[in-house]
C-alpha positions in Angstrom: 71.5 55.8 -71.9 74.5 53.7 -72.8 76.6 52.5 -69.4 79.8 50.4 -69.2 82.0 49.7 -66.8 85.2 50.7 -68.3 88.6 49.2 -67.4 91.5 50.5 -66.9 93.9 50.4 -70.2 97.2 51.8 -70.9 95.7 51.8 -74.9 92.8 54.0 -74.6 91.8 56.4 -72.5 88.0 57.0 -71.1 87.6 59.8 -73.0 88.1 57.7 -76.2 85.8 55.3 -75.2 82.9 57.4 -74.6 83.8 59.6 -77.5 83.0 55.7 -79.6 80.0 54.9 -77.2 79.1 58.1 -78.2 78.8 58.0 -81.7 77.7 54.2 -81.9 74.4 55.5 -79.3 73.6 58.0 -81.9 73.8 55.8 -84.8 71.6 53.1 -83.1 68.9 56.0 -82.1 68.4 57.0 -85.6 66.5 55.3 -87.2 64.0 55.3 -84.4 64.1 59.1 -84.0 63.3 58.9 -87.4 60.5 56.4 -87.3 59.3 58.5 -83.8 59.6 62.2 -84.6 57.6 63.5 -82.0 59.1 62.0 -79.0 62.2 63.8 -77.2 65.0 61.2 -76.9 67.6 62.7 -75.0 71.1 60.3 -75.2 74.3 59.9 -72.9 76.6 57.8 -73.0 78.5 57.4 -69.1 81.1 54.9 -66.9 79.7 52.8 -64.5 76.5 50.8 -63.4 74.1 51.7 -65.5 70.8 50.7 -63.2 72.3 53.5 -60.9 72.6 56.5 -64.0 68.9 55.1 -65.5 67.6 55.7 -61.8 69.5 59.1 -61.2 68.0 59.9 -64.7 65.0 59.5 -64.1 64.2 62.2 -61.8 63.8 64.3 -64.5 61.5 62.2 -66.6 58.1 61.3 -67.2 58.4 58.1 -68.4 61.8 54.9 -68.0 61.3 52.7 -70.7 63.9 49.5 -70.6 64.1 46.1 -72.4 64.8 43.0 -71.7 65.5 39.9 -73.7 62.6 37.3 -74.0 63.8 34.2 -71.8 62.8 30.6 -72.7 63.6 28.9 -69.7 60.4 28.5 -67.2 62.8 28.7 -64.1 64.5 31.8 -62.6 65.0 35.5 -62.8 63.5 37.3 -66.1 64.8 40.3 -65.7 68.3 41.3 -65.2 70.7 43.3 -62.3 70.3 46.8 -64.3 66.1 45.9 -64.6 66.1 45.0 -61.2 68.3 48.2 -60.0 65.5 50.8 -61.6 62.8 49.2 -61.0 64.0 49.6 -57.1 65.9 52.7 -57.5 63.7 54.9 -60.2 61.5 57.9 -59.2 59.3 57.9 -62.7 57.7 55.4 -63.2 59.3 52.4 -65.6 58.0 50.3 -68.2 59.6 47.0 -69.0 59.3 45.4 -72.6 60.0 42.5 -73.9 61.9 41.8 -77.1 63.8 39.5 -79.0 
């Protein structure tokens, strides 16, 4: 799941934007749909905060998988807001991985 919080612009409309989120969640799945063929990756690409959609989502999954950045600094939270929102929110259960 891709989430933003679009604003408002006299330029493009939503639909544009997710039409672009769209296409650039696809191309970023690939190669690991590839790599993964027998896992079922279901994508969707939606407007607003995404801890909120990830946790609606996953009443109908077996498994939330997120990742987070690796932090260097000894002090402070190590996960973020959207992290923090599932992990409160989700009704699967949710793994967290590190990466860089």
């Amino acid at each position: 799941m891709h989430g933003w919080n679009a604003a408002p612009s006299p330029w493009a409309g939503e639909t544009d934007q997710s039409v672009e989120a769209e296409g650039s969640l696809t191309e970023t799945l690939h190669p690991w749909r590839e790599k993964f063929l027998g896992v079922e990756v279901t994508e969707e690409a939606v407007v607003g905060r995404p801890g909120a959609h990830l946790a609606d989502a996953s009443r109908n999954a077996s498994l939330v998988l997120l990742g987070r950045r690796r932090r260097q600094a000894l002090v402070g939270p190590h996960i973020g807001p959207v992290t923090h929102e599932v992990l409160h929110r989700a009704t699967a259960p949710v793994v967290v991985v590190p990466h860089d």
